[in-house]
gemmi code that builds the backbone of each chain (N, CA, C; Angstrom):
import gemmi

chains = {
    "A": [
        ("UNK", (128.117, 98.173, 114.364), (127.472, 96.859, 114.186), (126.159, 96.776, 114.979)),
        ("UNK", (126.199, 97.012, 116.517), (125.047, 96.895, 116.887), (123.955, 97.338, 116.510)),
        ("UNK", (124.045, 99.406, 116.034), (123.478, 100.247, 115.803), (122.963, 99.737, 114.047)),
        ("UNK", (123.285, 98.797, 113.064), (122.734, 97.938, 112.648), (121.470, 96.803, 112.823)),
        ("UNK", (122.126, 96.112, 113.886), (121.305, 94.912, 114.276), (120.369, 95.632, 115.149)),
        ("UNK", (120.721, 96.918, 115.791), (119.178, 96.999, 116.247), (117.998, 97.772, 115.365)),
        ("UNK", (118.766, 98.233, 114.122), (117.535, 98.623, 113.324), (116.319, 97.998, 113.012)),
        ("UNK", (117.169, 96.416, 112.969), (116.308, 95.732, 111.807), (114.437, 95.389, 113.005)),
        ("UNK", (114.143, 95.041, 111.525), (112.556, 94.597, 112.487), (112.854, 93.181, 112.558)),
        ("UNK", (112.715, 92.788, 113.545), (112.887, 91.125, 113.858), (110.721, 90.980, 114.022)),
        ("UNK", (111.035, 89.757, 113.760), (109.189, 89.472, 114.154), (109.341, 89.055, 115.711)),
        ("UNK", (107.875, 88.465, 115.842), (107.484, 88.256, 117.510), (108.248, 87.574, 117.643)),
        ("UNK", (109.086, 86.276, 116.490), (110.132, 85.660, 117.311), (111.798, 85.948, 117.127)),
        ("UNK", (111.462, 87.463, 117.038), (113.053, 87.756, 116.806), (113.621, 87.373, 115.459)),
        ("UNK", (112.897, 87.274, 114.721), (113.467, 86.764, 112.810), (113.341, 87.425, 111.809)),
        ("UNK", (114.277, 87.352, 111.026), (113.804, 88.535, 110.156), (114.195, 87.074, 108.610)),
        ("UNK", (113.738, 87.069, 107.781), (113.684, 86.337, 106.271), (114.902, 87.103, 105.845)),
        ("UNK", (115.705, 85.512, 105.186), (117.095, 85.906, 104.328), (116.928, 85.281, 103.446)),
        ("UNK", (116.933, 86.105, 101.938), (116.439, 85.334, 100.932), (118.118, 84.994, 100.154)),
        ("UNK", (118.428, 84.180, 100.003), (119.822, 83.280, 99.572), (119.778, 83.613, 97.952)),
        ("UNK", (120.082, 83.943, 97.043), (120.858, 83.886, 95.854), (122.606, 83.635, 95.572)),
        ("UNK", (122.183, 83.179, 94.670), (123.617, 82.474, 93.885), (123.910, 84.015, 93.053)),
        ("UNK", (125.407, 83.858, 93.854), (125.864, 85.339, 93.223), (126.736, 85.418, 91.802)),
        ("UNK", (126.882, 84.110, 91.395), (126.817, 83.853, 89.796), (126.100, 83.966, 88.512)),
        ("UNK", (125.161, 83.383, 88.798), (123.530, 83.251, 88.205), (122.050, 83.931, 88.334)),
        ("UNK", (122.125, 84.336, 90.049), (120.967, 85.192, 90.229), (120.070, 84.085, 90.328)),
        ("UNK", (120.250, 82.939, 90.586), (119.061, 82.083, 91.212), (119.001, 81.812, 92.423)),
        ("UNK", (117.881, 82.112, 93.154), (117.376, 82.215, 93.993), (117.235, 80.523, 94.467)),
        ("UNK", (118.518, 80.630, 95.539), (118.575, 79.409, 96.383), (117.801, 78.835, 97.239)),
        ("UNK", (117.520, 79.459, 98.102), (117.039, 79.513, 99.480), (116.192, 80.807, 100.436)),
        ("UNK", (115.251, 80.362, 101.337), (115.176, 81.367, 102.286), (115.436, 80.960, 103.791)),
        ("UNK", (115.764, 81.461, 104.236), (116.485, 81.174, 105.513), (116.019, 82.276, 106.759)),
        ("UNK", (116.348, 81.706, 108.009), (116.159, 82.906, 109.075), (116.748, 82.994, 110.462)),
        ("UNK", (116.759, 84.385, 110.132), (118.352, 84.930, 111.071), (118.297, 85.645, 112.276)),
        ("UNK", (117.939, 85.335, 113.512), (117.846, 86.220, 114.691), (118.986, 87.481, 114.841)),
        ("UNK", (119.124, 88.078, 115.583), (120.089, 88.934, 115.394), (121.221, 88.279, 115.835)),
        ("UNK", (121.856, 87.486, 116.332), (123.327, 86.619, 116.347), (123.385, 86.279, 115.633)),
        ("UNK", (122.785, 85.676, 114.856), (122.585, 84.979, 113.360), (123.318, 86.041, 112.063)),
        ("UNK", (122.118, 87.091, 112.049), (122.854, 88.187, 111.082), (124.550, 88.833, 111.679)),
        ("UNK", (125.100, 88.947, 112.718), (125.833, 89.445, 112.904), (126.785, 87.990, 112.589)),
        ("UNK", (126.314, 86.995, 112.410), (127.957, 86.193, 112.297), (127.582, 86.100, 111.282)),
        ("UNK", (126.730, 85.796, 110.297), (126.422, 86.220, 108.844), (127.465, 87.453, 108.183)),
        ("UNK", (127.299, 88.390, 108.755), (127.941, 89.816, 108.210), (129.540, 89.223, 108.981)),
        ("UNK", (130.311, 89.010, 109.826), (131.441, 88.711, 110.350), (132.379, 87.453, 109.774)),
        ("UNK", (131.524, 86.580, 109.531), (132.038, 85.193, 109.660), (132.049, 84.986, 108.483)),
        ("UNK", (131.575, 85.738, 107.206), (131.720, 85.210, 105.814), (131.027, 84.144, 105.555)),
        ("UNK", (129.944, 83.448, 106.516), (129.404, 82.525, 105.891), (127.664, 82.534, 106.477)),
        ("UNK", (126.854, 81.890, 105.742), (125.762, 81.916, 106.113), (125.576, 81.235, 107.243)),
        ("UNK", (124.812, 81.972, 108.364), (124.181, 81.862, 109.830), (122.948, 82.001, 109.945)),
        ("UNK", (121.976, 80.720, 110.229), (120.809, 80.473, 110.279), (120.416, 80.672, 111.806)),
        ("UNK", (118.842, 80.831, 112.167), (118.215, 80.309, 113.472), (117.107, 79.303, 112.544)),
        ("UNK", (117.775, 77.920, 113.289), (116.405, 77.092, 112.547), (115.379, 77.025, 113.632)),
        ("UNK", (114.532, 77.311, 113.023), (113.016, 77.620, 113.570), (112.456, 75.809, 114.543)),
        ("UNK", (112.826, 75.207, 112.968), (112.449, 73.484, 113.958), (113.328, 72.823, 114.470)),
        ("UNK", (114.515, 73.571, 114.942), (115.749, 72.704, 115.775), (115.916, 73.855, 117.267)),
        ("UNK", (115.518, 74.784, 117.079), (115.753, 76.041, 117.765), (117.249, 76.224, 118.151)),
        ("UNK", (117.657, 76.256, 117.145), (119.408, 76.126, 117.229), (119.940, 77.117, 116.138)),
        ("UNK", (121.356, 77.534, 116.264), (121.830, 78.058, 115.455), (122.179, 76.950, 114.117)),
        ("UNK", (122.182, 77.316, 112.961), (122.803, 76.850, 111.799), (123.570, 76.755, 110.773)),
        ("UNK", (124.992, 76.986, 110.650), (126.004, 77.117, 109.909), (125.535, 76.832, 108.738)),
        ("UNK", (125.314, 77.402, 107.433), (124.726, 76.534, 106.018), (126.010, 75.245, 105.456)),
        ("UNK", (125.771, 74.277, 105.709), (126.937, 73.740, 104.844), (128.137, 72.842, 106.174)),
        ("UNK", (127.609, 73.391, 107.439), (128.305, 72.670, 108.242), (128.651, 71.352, 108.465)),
        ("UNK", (127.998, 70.334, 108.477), (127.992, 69.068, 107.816), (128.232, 68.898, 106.565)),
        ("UNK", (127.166, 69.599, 105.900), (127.340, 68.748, 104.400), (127.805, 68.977, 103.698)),
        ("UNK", (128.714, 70.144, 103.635), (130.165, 70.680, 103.280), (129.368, 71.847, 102.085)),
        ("UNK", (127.868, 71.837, 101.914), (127.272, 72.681, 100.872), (127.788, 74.541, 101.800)),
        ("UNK", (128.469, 74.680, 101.416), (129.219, 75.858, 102.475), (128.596, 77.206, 101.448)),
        ("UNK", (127.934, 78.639, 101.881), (127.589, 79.763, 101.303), (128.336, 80.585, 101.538)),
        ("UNK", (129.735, 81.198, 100.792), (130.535, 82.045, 101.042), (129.765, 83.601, 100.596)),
        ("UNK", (129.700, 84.184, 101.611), (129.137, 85.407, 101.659), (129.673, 86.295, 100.410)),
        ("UNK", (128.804, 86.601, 99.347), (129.526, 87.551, 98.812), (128.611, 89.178, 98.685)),
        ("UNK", (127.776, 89.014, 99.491), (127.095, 90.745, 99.686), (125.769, 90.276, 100.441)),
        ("UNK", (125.430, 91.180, 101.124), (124.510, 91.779, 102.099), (123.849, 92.919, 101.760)),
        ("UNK", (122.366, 92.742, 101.686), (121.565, 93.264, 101.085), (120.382, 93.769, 102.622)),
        ("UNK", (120.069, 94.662, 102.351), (118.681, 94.928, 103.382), (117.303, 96.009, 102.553)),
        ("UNK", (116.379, 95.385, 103.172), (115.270, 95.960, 101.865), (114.669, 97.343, 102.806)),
        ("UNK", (113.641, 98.218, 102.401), (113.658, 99.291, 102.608), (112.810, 99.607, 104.069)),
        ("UNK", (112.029, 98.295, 104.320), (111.610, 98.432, 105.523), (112.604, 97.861, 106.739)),
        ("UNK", (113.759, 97.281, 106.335), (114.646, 96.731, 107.300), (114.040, 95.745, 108.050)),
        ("UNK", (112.781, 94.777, 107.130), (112.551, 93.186, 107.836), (113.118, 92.535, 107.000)),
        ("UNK", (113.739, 92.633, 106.082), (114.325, 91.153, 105.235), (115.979, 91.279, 104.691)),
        ("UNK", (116.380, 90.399, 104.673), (117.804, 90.725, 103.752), (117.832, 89.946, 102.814)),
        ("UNK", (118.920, 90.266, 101.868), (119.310, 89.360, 100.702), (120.454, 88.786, 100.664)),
        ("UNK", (120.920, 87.816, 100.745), (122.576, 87.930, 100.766), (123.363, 86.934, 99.590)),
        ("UNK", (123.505, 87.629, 98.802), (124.378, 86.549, 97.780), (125.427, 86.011, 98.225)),
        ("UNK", (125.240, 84.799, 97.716), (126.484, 83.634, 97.901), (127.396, 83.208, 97.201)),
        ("UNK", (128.275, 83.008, 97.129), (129.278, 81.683, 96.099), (128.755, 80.283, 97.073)),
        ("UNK", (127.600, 79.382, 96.226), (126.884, 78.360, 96.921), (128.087, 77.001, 96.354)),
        ("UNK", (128.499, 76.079, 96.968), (128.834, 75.311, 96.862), (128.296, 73.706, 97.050)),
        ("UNK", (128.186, 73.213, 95.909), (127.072, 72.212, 95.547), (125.664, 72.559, 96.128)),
        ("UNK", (124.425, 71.361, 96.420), (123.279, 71.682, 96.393), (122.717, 72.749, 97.694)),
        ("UNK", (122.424, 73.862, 97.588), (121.377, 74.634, 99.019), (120.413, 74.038, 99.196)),
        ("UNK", (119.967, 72.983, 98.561), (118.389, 72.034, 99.333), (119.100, 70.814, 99.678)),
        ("UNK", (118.418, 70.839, 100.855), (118.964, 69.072, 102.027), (118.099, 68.205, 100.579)),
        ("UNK", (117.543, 68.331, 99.893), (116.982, 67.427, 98.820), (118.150, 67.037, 97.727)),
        ("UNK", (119.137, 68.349, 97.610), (119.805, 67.393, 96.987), (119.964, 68.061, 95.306)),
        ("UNK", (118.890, 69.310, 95.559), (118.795, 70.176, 94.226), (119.299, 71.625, 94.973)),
        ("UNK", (120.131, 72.231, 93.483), (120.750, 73.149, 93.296), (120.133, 74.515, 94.042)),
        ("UNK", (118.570, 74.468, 94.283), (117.496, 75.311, 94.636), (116.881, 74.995, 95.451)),
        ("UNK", (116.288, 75.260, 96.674), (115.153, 74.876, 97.131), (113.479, 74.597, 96.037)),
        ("UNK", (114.090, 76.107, 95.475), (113.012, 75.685, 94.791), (112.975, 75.556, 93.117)),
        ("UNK", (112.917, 73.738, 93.482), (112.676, 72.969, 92.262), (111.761, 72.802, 91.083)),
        ("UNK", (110.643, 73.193, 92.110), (109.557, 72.857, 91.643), (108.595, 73.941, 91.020)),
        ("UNK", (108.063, 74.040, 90.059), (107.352, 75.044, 89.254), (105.443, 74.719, 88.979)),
        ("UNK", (104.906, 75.680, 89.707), (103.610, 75.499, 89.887), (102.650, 76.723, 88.494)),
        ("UNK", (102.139, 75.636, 87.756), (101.374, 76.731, 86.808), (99.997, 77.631, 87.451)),
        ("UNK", (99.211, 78.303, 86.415), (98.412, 78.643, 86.964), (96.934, 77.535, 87.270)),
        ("UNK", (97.224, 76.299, 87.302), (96.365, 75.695, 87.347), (96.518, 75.072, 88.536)),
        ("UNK", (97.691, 75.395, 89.092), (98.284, 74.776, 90.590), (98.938, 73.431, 90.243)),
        ("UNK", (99.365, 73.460, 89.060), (99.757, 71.957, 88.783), (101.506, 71.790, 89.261)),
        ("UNK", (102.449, 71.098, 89.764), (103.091, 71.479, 90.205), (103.871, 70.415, 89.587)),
        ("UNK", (105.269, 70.865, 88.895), (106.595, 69.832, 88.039), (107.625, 70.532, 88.519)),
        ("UNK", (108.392, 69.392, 88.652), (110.027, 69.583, 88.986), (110.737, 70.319, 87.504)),
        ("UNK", (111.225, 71.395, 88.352), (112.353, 71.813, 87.110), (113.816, 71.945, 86.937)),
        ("UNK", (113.972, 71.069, 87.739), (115.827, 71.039, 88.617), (115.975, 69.998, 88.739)),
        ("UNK", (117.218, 69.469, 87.834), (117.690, 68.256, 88.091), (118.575, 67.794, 89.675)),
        ("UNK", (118.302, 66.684, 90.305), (119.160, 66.828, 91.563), (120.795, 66.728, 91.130)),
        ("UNK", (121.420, 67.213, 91.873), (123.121, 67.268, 91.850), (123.502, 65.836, 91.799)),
        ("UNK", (124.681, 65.480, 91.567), (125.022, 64.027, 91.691), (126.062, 63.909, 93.435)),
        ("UNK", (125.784, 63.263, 94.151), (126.273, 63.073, 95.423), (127.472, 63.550, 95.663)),
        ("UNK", (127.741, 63.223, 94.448), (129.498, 63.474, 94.760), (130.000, 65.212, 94.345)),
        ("UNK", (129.209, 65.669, 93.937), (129.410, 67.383, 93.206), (130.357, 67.938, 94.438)),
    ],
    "B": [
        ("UNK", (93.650, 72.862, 92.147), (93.991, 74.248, 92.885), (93.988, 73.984, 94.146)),
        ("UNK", (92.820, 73.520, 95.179), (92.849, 73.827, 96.553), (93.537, 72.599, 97.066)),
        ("UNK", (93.839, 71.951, 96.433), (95.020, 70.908, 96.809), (96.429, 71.194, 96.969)),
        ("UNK", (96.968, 72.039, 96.252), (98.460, 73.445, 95.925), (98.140, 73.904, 97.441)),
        ("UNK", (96.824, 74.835, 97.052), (96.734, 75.728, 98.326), (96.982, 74.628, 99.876)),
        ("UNK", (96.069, 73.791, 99.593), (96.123, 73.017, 100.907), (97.435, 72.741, 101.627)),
        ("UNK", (98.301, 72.663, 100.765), (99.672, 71.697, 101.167), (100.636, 72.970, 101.383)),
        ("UNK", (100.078, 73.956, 100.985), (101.115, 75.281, 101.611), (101.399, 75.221, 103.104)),
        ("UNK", (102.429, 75.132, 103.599), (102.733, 75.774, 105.012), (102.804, 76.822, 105.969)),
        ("UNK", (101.226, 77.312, 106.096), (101.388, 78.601, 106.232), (101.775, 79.122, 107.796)),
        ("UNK", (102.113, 80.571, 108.053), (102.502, 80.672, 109.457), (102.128, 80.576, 110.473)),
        ("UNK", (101.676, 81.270, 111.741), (100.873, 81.414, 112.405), (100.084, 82.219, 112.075)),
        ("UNK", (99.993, 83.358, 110.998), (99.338, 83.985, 110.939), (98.914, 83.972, 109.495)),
        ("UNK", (98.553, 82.517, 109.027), (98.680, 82.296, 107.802), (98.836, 82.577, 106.049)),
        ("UNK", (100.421, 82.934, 106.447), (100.801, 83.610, 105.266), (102.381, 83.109, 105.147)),
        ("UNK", (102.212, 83.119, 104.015), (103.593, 82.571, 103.050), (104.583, 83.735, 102.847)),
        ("UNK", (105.936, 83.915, 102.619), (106.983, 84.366, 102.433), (106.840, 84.394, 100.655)),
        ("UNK", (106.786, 85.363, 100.020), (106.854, 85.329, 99.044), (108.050, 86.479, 98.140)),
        ("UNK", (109.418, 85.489, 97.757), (110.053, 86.248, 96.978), (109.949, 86.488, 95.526)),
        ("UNK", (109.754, 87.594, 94.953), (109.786, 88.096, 93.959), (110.860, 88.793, 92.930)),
        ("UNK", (111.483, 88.136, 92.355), (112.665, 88.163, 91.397), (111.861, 88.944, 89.958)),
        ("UNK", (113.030, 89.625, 89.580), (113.120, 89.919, 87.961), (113.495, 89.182, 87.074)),
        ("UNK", (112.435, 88.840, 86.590), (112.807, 87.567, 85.362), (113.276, 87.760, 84.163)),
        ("UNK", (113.848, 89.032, 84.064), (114.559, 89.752, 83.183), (116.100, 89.376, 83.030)),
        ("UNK", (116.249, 89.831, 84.974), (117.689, 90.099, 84.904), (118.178, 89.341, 85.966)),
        ("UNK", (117.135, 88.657, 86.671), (117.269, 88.037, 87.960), (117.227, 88.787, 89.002)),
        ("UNK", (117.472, 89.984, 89.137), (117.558, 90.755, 90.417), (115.865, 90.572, 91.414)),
        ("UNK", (116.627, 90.101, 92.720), (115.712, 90.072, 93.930), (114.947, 91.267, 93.933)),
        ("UNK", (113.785, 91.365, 94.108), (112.866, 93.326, 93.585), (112.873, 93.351, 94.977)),
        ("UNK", (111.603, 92.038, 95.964), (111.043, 92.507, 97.317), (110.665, 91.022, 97.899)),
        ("UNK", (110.502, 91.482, 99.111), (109.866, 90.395, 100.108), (108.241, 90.728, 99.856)),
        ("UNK", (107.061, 89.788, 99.520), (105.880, 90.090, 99.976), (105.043, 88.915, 101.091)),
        ("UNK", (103.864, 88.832, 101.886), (103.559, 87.755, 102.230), (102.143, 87.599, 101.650)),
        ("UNK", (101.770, 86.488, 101.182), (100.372, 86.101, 100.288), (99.588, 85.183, 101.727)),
        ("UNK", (98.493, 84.908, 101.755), (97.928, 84.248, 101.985), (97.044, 83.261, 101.394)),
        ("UNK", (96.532, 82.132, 101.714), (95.766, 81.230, 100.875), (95.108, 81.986, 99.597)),
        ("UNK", (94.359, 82.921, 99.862), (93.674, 83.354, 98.970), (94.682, 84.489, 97.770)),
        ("UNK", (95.818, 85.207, 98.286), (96.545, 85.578, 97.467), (97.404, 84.475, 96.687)),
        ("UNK", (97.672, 84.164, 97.175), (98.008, 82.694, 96.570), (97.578, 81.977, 95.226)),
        ("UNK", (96.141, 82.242, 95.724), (95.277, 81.880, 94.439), (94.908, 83.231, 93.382)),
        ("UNK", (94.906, 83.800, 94.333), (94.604, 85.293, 92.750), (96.308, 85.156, 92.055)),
        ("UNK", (97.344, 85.712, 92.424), (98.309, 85.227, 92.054), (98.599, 84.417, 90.912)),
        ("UNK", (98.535, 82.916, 91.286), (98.398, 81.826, 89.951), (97.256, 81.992, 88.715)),
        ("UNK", (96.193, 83.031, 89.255), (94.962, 82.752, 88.557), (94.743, 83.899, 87.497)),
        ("UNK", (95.467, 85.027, 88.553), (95.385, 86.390, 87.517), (96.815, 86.854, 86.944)),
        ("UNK", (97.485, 85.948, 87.263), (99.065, 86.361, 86.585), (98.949, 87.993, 87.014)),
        ("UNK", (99.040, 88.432, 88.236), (99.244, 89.783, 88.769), (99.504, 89.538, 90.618)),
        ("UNK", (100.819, 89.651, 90.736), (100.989, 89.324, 92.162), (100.147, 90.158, 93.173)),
        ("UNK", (99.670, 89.148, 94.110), (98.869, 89.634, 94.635), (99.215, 89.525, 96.600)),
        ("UNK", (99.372, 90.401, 97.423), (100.028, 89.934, 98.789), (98.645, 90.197, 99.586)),
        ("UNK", (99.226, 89.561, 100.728), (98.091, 90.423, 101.932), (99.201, 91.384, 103.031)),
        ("UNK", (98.493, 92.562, 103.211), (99.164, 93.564, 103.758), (99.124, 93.284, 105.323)),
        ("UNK", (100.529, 93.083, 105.649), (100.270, 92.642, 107.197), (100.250, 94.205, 107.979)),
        ("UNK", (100.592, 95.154, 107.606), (100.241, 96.375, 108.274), (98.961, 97.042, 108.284)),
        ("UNK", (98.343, 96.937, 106.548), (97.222, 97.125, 106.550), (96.067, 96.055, 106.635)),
        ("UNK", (96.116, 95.104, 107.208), (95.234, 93.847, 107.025), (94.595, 93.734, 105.694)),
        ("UNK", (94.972, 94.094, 104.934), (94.059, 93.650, 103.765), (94.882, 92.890, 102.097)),
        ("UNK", (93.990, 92.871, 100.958), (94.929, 92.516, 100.421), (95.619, 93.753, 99.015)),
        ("UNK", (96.489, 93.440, 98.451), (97.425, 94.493, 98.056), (97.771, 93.641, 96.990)),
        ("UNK", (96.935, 94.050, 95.278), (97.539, 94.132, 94.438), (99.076, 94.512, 93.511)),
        ("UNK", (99.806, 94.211, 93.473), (101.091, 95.147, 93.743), (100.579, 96.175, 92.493)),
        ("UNK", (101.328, 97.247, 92.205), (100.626, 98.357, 91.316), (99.374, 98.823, 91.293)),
        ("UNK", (98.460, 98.305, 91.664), (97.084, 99.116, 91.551), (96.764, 100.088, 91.476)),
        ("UNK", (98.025, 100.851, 92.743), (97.752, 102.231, 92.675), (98.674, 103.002, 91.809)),
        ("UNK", (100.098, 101.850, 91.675), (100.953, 103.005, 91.257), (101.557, 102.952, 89.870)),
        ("UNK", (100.681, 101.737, 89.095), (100.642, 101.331, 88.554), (102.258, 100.605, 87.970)),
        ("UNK", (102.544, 100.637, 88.686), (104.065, 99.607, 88.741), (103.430, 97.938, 89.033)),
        ("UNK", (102.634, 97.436, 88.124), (102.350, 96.074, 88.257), (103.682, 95.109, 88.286)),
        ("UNK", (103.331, 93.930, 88.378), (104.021, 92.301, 88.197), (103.436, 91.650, 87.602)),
        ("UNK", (103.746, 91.747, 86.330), (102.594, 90.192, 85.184), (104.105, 88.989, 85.579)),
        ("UNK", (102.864, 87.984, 86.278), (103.523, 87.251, 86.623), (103.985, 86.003, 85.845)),
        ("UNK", (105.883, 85.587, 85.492), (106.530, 84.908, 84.422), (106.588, 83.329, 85.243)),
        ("UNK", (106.423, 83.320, 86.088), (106.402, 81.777, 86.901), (106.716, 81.713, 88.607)),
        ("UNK", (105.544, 80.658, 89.163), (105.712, 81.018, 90.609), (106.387, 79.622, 90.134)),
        ("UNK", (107.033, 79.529, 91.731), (108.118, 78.665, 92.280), (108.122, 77.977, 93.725)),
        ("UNK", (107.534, 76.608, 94.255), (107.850, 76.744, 95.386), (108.818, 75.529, 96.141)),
        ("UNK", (109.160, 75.716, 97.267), (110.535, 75.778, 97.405), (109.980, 74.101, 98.324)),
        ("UNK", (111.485, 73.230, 98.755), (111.038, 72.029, 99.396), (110.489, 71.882, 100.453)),
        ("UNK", (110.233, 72.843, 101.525), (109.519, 72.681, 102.531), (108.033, 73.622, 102.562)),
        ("UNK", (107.766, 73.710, 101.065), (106.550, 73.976, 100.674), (105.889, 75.275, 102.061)),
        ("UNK", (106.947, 76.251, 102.275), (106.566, 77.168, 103.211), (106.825, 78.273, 102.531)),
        ("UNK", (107.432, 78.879, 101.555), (108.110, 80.058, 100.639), (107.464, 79.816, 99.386)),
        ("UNK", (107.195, 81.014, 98.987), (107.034, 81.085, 97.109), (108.174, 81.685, 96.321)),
        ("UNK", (108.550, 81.207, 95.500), (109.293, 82.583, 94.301), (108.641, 82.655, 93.529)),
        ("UNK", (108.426, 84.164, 92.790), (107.439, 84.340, 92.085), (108.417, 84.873, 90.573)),
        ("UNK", (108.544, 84.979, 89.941), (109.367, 85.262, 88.618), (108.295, 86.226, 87.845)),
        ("UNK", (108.980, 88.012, 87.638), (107.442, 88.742, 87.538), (108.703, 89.750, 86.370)),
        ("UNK", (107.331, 90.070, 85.251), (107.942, 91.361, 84.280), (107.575, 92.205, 85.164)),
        ("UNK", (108.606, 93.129, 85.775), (108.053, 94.097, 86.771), (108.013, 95.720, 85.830)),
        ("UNK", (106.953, 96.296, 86.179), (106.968, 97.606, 85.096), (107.746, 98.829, 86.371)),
        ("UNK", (108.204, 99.591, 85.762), (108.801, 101.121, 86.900), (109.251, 100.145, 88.098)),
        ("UNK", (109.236, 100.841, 88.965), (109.789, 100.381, 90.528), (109.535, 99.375, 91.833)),
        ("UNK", (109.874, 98.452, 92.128), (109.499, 97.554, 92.943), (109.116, 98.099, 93.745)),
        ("UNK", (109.734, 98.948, 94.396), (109.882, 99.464, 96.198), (108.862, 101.143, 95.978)),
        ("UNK", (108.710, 101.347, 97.181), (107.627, 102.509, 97.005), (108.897, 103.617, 97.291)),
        ("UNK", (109.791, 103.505, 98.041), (110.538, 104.452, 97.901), (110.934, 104.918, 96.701)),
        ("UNK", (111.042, 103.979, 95.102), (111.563, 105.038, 94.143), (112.264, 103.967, 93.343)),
        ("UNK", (112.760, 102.711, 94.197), (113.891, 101.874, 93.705), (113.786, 101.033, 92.952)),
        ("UNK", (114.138, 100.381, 92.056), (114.002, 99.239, 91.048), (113.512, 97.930, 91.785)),
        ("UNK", (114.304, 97.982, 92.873), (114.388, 96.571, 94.219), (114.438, 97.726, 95.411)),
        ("UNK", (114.101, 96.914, 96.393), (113.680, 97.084, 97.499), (115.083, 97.135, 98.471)),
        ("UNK", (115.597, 95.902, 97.748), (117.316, 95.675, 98.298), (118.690, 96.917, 97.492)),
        ("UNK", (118.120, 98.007, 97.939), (118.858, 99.268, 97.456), (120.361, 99.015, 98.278)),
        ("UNK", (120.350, 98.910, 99.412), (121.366, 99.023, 100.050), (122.092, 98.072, 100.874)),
        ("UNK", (123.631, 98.472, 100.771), (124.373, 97.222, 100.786), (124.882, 97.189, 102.314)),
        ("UNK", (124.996, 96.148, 102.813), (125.675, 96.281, 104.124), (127.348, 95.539, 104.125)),
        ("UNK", (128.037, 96.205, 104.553), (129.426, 95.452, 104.420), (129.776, 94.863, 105.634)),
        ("UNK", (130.901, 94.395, 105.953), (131.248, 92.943, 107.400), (131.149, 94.276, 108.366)),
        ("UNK", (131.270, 95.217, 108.295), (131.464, 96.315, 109.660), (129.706, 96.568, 109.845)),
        ("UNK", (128.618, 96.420, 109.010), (127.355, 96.570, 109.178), (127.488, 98.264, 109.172)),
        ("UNK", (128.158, 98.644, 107.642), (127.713, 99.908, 107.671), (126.978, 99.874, 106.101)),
        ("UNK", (126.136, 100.434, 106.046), (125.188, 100.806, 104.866), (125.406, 101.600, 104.331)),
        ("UNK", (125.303, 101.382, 102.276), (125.542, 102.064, 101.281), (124.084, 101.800, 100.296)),
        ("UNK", (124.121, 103.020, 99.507), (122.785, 102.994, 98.450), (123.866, 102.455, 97.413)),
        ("UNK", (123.337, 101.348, 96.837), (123.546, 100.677, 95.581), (123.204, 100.856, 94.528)),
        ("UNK", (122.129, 101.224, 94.678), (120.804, 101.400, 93.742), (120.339, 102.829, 93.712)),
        ("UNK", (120.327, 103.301, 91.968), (119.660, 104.731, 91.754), (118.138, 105.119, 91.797)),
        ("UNK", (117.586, 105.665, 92.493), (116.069, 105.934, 92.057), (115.994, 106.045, 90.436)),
        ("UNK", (114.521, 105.539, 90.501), (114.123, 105.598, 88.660), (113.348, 106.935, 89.132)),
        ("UNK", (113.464, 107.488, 87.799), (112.803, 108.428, 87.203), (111.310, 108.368, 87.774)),
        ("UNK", (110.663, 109.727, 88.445), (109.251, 109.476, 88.863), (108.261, 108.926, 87.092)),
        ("UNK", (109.166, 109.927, 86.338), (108.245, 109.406, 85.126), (108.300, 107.997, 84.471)),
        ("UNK", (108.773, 106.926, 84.923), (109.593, 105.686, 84.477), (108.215, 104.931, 83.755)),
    ],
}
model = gemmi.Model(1)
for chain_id, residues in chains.items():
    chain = gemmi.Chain(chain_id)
    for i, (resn, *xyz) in enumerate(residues, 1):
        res = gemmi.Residue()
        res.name, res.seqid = resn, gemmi.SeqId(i, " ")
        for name, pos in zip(("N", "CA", "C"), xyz):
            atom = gemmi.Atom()
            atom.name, atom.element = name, gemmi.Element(name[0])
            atom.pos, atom.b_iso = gemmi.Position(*pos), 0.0
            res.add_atom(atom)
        chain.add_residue(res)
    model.add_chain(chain)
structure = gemmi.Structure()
structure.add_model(model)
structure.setup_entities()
């Protein structure tokens, strides 16, 4: 495990980008970021483990709001700064309330429309 | 346009997280990071375009290897700090050889497996 976590490239602040997919669909939930305690209870704990950058705290995905990411694979890309980790996502991965973070679809004109309906509260 | 660009969240070192999916099949290819101005070639030339944080400069994807991204739809996410980019990717994402970049799998013990077959140099 360690001989893992110390491969990876963390940046100047120790982070490395976790890009979240829905391991049903292949849509791309979320990106998230994981210091190395983070990735190791990520890989252990079966569930997604954040470092939020603007709380400077650890982050359980789903801890409150019951939107819980059951780990279903761990991915690392070829330079060993990023991972992928598919989920079984349960209701919305955006605190907004949609299925995606990203909702929203920007053409080439920079024009920018919602393409995700929000979840209903109760999902 | 420079209104899109404006409202991006960029880092300290101003550049965006940009994931790049197969809009084929969904599969995650790579992590890249764009900056304001990739950003805009990007939306403008439908050909993803990053800035190279190793090489300071910017990095057409394929140019050289001619493994382009005609790009099928960018995406950005609610805290307007990440892109997804949705790309017909031609031959290999990753320079090592691989379709995706995310070749290899890590399991709860953090031991690593190749997932993924190299393509054909002739692909």
């Amino acid at each position: 495990m360690d001989q893992f976590l110390d491969s990876l490239k963390y940046d100047a602040n120790g982070l490395v980008p976790a890009v979240v997919q829905d391991c049903e669909n292949g849509d791309v939930l979320m990106v998230g970021y994981m210091n190395r305690d983070a990735v190791k209870a990520t890989l252990t704990t079966g569930r997604t483990t954040f470092w939020s950058r603007s709380r400077q705290k650890f982050w359980i995905k789903g801890e409150t709001s019951g939107n819980i990411q059951a780990v279903n694979g761990v991915y690392v890309d070829c330079d060993k700064d990023c991972l992928l980790v598919k989920v079984d996502q349960k209701g919305a991965a955006c605190h907004e309330g949609y299925r995606s973070c990203f909702f929203r679809q920007v053409d080439s004109d920079a024009k920018e429309e919602i393409v995700l309906e929000k979840l209903m509260e109760s999902y």
